[in-house]
Steps between C-alpha positions, in 0.01 A plus 500: 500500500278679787309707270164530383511313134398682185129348511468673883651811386302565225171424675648734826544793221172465321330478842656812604415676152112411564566641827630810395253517215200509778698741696498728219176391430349643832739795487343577195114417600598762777664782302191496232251490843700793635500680186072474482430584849725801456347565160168439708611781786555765202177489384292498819695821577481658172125392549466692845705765370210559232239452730640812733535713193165457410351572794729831533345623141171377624540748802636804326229428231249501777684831678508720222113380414444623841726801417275582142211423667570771844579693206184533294317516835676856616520598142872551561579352178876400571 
């Protein structure tokens, strides 16, 4: 017999399941990384997103202050 015996077989295969278990393991670790930096990217942009709305309301706020304001000066009263 030129084969491995059953001792050496079974410690070959439960070697390679712990070695597929880290694999997966990593894989895994990665996936769930991946997953909070993209979670991560969605928020800063829905944060920068808000920030440019506000400051578009805060310059049409200012604008039609400016507008009233012109307004009540002339006495135009539009």
């Amino acid at each position: 017999m030129f084969g491995l015996t059953t001792t050496r077989r079974l410690r070959a295969a439960k070697l390679k399941a712990a070695s597929l278990q880290a694999q997966l393991g990593f894989i895994q670790g990665f996936r769930q990384a991946d997953e909070a930096a993209r979670q991560r990217a969605e928020q800063d942009l829905a944060d920068e997103i808000d920030a440019h709305l506000l400051t578009i309301r805060r310059a049409l706020a200012a604008e039609d202050t400016h507008a009233a304001d012109a307004a009540a000066e002339t006495g135009d009263g539009r």
